[in-house]
N, CA and C atoms as an extended XYZ file, in Angstrom:
474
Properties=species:S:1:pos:R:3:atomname:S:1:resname:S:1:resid:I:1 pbc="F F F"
N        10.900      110.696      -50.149 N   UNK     1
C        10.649      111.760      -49.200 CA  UNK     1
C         9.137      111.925      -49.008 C   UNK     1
N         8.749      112.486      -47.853 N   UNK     2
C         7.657      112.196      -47.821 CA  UNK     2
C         6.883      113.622      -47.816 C   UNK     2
N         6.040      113.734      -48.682 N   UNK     3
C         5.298      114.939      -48.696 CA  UNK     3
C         4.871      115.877      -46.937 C   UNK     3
N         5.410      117.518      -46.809 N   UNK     4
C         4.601      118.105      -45.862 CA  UNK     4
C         3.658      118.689      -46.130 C   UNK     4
N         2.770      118.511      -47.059 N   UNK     5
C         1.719      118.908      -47.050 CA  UNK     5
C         0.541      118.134      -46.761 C   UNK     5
N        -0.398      118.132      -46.422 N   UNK     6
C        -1.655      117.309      -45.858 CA  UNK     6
C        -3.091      118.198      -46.051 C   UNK     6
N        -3.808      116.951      -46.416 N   UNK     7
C        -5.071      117.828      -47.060 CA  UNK     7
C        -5.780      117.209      -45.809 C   UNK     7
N        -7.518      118.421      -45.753 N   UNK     8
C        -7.880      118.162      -45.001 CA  UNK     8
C        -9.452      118.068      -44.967 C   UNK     8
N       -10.577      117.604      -44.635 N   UNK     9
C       -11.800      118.110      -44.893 CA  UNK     9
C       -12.755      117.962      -44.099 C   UNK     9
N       -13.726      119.319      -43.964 N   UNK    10
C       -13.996      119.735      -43.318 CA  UNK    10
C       -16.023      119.795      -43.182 C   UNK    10
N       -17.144      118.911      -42.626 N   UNK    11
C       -18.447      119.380      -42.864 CA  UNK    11
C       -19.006      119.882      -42.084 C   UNK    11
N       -20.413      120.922      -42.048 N   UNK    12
C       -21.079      121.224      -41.277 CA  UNK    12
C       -22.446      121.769      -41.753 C   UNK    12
N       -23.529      121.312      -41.044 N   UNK    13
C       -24.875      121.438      -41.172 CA  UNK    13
C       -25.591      122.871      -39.703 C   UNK    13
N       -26.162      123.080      -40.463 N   UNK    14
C       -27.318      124.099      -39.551 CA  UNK    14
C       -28.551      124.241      -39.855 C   UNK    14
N       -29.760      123.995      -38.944 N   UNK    15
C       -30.782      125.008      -39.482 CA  UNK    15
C       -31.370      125.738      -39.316 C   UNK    15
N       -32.006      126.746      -39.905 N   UNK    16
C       -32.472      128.174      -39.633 CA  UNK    16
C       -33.244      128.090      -38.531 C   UNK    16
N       -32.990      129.143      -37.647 N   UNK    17
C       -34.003      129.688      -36.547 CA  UNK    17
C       -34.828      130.383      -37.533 C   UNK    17
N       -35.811      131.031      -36.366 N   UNK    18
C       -37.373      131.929      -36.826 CA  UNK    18
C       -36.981      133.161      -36.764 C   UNK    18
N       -35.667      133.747      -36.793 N   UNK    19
C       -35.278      135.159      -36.890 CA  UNK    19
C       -33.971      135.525      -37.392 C   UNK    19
N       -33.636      136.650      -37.501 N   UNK    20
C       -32.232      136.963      -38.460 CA  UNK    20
C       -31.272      137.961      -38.093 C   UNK    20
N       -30.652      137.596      -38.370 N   UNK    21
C       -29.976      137.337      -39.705 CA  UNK    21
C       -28.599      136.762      -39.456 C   UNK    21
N       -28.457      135.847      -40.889 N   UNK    22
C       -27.674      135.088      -40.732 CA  UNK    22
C       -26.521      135.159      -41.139 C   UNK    22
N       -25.313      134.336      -39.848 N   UNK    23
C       -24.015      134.439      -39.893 CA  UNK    23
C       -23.393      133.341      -40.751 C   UNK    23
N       -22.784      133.803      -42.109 N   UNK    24
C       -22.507      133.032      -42.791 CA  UNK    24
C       -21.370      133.730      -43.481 C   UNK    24
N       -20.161      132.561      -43.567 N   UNK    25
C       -18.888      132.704      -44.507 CA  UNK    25
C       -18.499      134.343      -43.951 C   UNK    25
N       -18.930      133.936      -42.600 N   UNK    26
C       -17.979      135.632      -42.046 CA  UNK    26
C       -18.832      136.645      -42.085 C   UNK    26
N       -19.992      136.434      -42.856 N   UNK    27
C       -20.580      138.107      -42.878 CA  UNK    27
C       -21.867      137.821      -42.206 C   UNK    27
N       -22.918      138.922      -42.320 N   UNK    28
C       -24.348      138.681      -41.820 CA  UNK    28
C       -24.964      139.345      -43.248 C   UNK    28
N       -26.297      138.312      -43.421 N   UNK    29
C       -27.193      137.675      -44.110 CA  UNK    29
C       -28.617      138.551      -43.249 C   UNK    29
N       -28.988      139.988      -43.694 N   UNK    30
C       -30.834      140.071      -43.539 CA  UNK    30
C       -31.483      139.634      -44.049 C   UNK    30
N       -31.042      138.654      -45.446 N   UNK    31
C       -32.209      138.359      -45.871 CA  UNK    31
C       -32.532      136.918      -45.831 C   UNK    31
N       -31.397      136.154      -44.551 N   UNK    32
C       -31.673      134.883      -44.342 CA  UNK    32
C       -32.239      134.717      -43.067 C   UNK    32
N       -33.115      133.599      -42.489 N   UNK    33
C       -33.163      133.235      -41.193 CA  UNK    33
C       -31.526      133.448      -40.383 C   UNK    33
N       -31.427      133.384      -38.910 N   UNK    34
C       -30.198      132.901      -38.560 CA  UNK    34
C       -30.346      131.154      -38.921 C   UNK    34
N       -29.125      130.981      -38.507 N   UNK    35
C       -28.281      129.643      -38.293 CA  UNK    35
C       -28.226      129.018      -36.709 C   UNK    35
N       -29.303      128.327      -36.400 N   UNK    36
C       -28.741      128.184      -34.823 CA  UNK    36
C       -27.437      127.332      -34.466 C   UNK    36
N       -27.238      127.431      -33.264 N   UNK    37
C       -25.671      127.108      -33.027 CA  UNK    37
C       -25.312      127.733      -31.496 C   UNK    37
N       -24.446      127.071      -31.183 N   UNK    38
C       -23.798      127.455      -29.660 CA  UNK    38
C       -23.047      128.642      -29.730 C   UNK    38
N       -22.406      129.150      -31.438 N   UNK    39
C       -21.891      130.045      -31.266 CA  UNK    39
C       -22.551      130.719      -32.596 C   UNK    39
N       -21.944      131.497      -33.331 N   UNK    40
C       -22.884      132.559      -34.082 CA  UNK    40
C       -23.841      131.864      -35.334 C   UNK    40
N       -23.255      130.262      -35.345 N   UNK    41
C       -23.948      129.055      -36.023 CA  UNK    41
C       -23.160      129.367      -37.546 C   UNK    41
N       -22.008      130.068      -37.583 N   UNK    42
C       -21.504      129.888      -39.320 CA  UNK    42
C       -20.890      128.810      -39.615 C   UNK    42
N       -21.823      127.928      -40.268 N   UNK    43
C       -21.982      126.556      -40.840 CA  UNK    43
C       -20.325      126.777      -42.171 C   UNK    43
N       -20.569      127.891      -42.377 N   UNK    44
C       -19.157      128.110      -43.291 CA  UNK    44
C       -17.932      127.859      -42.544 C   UNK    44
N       -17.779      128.733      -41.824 N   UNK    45
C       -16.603      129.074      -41.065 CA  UNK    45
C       -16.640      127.307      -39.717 C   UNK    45
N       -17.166      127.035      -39.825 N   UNK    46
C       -17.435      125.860      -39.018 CA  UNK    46
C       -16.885      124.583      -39.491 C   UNK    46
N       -17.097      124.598      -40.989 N   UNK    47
C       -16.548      123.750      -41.666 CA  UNK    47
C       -14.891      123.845      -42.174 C   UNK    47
N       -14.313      125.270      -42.455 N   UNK    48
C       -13.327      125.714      -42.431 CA  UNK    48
C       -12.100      125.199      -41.521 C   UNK    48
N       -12.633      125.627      -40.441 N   UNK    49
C       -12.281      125.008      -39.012 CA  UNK    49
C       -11.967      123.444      -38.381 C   UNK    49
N       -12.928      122.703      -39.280 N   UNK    50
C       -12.631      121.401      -38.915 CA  UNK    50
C       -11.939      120.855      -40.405 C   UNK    50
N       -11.807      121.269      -41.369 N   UNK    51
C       -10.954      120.984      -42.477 CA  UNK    51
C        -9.385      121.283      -41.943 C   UNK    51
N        -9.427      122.471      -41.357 N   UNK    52
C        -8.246      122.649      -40.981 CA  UNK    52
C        -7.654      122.055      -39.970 C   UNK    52
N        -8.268      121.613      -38.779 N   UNK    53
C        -7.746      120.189      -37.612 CA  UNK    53
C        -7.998      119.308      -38.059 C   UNK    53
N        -8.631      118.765      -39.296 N   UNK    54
C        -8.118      117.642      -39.743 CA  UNK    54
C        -7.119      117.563      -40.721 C   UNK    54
N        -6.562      118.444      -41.305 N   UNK    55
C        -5.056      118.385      -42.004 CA  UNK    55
C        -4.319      118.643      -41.143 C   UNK    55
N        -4.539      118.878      -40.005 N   UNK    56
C        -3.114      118.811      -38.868 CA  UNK    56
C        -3.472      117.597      -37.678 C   UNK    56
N        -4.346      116.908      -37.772 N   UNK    57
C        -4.483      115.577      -37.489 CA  UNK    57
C        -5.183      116.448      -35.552 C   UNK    57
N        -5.417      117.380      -35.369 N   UNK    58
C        -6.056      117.831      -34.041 CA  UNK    58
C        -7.284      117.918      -33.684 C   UNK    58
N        -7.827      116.901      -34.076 N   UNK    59
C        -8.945      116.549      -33.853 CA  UNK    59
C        -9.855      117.294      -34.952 C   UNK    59
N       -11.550      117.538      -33.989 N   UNK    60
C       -12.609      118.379      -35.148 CA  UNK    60
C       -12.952      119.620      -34.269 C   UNK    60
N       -14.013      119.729      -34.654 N   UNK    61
C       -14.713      121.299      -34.251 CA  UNK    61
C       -15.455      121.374      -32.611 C   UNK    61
N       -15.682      120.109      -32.620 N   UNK    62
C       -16.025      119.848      -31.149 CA  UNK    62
C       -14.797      119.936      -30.100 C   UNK    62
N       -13.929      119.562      -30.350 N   UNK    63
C       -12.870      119.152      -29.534 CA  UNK    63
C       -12.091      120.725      -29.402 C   UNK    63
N       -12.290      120.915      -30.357 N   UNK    64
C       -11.827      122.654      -29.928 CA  UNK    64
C       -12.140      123.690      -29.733 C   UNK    64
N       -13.842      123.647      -30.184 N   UNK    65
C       -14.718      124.880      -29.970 CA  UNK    65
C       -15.884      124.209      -29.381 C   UNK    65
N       -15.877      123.221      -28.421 N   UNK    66
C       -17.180      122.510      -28.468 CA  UNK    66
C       -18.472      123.294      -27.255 C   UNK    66
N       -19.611      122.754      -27.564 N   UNK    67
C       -20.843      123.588      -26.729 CA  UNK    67
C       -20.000      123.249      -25.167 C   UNK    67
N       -19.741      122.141      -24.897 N   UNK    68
C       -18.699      122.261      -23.274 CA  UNK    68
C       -18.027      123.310      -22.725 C   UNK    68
N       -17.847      124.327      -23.887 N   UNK    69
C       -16.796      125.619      -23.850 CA  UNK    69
C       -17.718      126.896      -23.730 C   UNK    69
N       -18.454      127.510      -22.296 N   UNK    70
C       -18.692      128.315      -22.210 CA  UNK    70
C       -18.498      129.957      -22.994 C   UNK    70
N       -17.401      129.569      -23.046 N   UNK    71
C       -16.770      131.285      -23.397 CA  UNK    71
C       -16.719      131.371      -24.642 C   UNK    71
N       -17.765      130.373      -25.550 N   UNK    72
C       -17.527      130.095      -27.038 CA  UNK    72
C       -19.289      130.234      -27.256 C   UNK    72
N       -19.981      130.281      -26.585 N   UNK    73
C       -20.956      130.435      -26.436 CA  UNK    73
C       -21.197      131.678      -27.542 C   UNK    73
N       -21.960      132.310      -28.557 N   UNK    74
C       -22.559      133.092      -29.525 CA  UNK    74
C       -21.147      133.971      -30.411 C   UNK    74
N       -20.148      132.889      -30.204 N   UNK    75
C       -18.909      133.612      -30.880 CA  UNK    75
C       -18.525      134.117      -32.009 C   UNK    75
N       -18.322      134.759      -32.683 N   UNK    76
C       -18.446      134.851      -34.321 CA  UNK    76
C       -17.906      133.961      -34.719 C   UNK    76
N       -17.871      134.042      -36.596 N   UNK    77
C       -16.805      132.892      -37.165 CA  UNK    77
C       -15.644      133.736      -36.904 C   UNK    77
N       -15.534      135.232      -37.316 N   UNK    78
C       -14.293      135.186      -37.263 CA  UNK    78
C       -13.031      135.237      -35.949 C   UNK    78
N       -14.055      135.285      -34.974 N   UNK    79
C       -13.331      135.154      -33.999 CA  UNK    79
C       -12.986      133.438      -33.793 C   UNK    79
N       -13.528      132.660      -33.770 N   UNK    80
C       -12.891      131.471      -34.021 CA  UNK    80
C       -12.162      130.826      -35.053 C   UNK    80
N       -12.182      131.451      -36.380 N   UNK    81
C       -10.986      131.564      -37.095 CA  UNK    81
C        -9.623      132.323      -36.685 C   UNK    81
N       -10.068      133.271      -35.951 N   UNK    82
C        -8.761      133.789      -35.570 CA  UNK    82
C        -8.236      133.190      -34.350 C   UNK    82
N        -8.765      132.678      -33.811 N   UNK    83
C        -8.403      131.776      -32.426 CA  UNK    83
C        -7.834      130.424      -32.610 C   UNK    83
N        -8.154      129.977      -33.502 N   UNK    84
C        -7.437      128.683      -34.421 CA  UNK    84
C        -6.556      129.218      -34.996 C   UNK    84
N        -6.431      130.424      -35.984 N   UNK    85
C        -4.986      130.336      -36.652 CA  UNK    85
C        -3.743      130.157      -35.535 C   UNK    85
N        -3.943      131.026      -34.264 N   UNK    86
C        -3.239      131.702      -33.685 CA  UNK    86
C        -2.783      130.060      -33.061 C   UNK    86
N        -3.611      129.168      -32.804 N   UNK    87
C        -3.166      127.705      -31.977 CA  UNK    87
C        -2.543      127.197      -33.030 C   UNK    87
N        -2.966      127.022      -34.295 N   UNK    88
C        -2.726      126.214      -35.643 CA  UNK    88
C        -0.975      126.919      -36.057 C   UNK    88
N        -0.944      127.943      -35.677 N   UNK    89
C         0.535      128.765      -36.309 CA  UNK    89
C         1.046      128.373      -35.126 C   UNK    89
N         0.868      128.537      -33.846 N   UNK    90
C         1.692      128.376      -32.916 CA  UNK    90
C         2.643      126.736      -32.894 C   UNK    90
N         1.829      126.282      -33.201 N   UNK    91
C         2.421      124.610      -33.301 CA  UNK    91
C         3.287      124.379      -34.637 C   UNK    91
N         3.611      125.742      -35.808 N   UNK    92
C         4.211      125.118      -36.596 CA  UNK    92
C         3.896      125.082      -37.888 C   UNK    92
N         2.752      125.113      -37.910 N   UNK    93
C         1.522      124.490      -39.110 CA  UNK    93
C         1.754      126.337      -39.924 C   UNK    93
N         1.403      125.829      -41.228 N   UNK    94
C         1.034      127.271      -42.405 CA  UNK    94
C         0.005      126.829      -43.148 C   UNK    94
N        -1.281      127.335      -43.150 N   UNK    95
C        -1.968      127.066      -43.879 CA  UNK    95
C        -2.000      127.389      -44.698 C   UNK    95
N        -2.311      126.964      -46.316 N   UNK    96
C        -1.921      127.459      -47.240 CA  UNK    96
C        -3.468      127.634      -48.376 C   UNK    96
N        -4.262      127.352      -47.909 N   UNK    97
C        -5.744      127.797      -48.500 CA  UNK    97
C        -7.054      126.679      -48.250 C   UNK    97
N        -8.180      127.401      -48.339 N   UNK    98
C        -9.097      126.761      -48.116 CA  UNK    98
C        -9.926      127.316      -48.949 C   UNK    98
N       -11.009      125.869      -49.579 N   UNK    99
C       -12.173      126.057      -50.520 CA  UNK    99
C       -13.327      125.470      -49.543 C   UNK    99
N       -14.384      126.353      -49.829 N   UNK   100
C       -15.684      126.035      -49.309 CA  UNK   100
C       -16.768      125.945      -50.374 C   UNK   100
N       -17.663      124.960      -50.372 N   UNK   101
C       -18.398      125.055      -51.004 CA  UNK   101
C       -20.243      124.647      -50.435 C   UNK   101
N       -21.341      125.714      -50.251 N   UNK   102
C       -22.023      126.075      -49.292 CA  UNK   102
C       -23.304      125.860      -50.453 C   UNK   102
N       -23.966      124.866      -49.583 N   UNK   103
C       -25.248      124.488      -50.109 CA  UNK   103
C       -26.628      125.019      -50.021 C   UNK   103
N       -27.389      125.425      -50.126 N   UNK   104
C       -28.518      126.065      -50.009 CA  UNK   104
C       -28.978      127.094      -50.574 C   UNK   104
N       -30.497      127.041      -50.228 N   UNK   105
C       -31.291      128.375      -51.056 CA  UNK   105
C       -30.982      129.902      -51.138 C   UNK   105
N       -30.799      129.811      -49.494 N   UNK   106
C       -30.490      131.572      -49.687 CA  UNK   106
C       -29.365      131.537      -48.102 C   UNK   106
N       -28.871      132.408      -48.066 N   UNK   107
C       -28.552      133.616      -48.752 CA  UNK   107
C       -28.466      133.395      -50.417 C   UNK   107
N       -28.048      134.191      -50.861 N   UNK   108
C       -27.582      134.217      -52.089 CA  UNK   108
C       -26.516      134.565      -51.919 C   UNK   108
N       -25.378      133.825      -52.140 N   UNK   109
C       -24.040      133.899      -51.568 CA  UNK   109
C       -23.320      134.295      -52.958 C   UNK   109
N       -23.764      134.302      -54.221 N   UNK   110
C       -22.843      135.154      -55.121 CA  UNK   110
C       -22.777      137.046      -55.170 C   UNK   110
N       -23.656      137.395      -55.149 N   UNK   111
C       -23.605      138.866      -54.226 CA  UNK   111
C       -22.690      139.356      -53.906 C   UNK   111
N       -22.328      138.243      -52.954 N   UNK   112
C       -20.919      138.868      -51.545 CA  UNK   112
C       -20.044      138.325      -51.873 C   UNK   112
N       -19.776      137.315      -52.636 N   UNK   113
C       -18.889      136.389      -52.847 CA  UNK   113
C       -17.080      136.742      -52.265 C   UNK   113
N       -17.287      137.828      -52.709 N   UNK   114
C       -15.715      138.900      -53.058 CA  UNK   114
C       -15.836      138.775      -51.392 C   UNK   114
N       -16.441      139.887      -50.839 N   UNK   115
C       -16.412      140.212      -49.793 CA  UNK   115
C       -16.129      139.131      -48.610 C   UNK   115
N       -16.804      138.088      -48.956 N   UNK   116
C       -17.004      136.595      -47.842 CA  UNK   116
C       -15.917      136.149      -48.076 C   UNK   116
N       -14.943      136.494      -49.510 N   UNK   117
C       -13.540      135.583      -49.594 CA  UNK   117
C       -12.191      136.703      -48.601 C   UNK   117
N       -12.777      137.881      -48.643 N   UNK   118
C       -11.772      138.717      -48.242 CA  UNK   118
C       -11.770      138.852      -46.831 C   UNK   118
N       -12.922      138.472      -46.103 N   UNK   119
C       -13.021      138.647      -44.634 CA  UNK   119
C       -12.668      137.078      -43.864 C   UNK   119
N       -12.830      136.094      -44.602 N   UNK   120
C       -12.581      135.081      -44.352 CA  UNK   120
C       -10.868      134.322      -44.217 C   UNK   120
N       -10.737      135.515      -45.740 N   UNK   121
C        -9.103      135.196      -45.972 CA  UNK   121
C        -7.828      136.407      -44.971 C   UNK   121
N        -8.557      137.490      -44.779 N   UNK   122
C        -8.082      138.121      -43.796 CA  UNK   122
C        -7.527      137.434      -42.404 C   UNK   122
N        -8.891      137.096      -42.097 N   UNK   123
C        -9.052      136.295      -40.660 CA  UNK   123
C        -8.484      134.935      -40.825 C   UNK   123
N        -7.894      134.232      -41.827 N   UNK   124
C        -7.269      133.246      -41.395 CA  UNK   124
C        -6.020      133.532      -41.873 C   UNK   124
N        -5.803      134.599      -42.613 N   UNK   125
C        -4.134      134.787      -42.868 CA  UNK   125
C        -4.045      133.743      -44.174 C   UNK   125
N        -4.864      133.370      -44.916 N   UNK   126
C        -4.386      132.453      -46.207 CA  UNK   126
C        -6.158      132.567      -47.243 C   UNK   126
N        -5.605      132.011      -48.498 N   UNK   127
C        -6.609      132.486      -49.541 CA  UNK   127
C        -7.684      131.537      -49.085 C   UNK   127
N        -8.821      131.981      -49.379 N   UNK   128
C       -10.326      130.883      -48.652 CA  UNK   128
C       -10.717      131.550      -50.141 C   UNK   128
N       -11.464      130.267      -51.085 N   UNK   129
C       -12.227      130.468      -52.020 CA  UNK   129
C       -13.725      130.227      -51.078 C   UNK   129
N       -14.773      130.329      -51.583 N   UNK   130
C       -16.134      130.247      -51.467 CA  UNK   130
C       -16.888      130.047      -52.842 C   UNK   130
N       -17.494      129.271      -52.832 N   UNK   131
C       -18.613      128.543      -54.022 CA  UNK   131
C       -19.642      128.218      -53.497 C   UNK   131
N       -20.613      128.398      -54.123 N   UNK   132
C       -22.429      128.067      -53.715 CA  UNK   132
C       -22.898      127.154      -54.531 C   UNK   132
N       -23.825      126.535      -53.953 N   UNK   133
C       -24.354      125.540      -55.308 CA  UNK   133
C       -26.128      125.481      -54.229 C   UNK   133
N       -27.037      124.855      -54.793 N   UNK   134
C       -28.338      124.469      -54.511 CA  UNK   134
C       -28.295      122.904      -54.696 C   UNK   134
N       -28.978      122.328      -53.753 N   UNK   135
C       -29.659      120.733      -53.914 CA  UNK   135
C       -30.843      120.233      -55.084 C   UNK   135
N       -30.987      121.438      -55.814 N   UNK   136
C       -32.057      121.539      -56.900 CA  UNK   136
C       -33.371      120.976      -56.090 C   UNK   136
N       -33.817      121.239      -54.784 N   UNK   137
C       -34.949      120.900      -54.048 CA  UNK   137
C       -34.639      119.886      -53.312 C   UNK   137
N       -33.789      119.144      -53.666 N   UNK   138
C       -33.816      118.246      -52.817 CA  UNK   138
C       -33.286      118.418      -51.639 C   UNK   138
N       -34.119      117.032      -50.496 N   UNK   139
C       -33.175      117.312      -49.108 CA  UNK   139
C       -33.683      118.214      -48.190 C   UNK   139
N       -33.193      118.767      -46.806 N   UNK   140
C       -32.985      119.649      -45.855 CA  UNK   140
C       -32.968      121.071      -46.696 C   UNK   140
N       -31.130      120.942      -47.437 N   UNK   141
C       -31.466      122.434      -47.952 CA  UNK   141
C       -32.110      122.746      -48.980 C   UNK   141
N       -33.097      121.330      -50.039 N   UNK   142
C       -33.573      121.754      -51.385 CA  UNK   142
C       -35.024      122.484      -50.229 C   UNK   142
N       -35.268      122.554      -49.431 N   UNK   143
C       -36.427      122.566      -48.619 CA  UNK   143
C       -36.417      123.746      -47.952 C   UNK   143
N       -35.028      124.405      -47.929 N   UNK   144
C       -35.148      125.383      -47.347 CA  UNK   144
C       -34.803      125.551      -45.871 C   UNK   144
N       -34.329      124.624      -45.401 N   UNK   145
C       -34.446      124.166      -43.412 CA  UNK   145
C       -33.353      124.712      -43.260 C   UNK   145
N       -32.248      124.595      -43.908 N   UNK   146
C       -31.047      125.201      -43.492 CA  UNK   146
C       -29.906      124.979      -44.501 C   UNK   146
N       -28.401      125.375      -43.942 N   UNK   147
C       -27.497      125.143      -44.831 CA  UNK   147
C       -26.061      123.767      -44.425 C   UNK   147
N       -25.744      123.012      -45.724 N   UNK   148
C       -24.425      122.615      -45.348 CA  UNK   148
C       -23.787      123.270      -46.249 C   UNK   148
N       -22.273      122.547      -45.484 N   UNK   149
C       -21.142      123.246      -45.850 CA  UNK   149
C       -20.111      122.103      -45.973 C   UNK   149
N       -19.531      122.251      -46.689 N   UNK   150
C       -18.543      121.293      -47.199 CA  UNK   150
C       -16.715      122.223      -47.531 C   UNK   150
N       -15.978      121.596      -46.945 N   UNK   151
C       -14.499      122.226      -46.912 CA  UNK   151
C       -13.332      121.732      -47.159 C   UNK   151
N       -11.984      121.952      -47.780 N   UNK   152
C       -10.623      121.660      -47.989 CA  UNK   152
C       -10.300      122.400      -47.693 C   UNK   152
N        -8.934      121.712      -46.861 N   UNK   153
C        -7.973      122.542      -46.203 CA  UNK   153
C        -6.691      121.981      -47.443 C   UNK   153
N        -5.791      123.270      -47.257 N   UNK   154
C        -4.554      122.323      -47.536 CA  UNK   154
C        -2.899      123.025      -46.428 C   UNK   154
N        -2.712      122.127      -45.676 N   UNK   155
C        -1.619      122.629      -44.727 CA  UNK   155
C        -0.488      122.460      -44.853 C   UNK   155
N         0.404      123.140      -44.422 N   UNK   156
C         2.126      122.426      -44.641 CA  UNK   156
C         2.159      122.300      -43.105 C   UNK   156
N         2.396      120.910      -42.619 N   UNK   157
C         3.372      120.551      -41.425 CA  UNK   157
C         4.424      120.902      -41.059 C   UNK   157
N         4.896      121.045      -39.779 N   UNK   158
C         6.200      121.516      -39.119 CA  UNK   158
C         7.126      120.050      -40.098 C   UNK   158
């Protein structure tokens, strides 16, 4: 028999604009640069998003939220988490959790940790862990330029 579950994963890079504050893992960040981006630039929730169309095989983040898409233009994450569950449930699909794990200097994402898992997990209707780690200097984010984001999905198929 063949397994319905399907894993999925999900990356995304940003880097800081010259002003703030930044939209990250659902919340806002004063004490970070923003994130530029076509839409509110959450490199978290961005990655989320394409973990999750790729465990349902629907392409990535472009193909469904891409800069081509006017009306997506400075959108939050959680409004595009909630705009995906609602396509992602409609077809069938249950998501059944997502881990993120978010690279860079600052924010300081243990702080909020609680909070970034509860607004995240709200808005997609399933448990979202969040984990931080640093490049220990190295790189883009040991440097400070901006953040990646790295994601698992795990889905059950129709």
């Amino acid at each position: 028999m063949i397994s319905k579950l399907r894993t999925g994963v999900g990356v995304d890079a940003h880097q800081f604009g010259d002003s703030g504050p930044c939209a990250l893992a659902g919340l806002l960040w004063d004490e970070a640069p923003r994130l530029i981006g076509h839409s509110d630039g959450d490199a978290a929730v961005h990655a989320l998003c394409d973990a999750i169309l790729s465990a349902c095989q629907l392409g990535d983040l472009g193909t469904f939220f891409g800069v081509d898409k006017p009306e997506m233009a400075g959108a939050t994450g959680v409004a595009m988490i909630s705009t995906l569950r609602e396509f992602i449930t409609a077809k069938g699909f249950v998501i059944n959790n997502v881990a993120l794990q978010i690279v860079g200097n600052t924010p300081k994402i243990t702080v909020r940790r609680d909070e970034a898992q509860k607004v995240l997990s709200d808005a997609l209707g399933a448990p979202v862990s969040v984990a931080a780690t640093t490049s220990d200097q190295m790189g883009f984010t040991g440097r400070g330029e901006g953040i990646y984001v790295i994601a698992t999905a795990l889905v059950q198929i129709p």
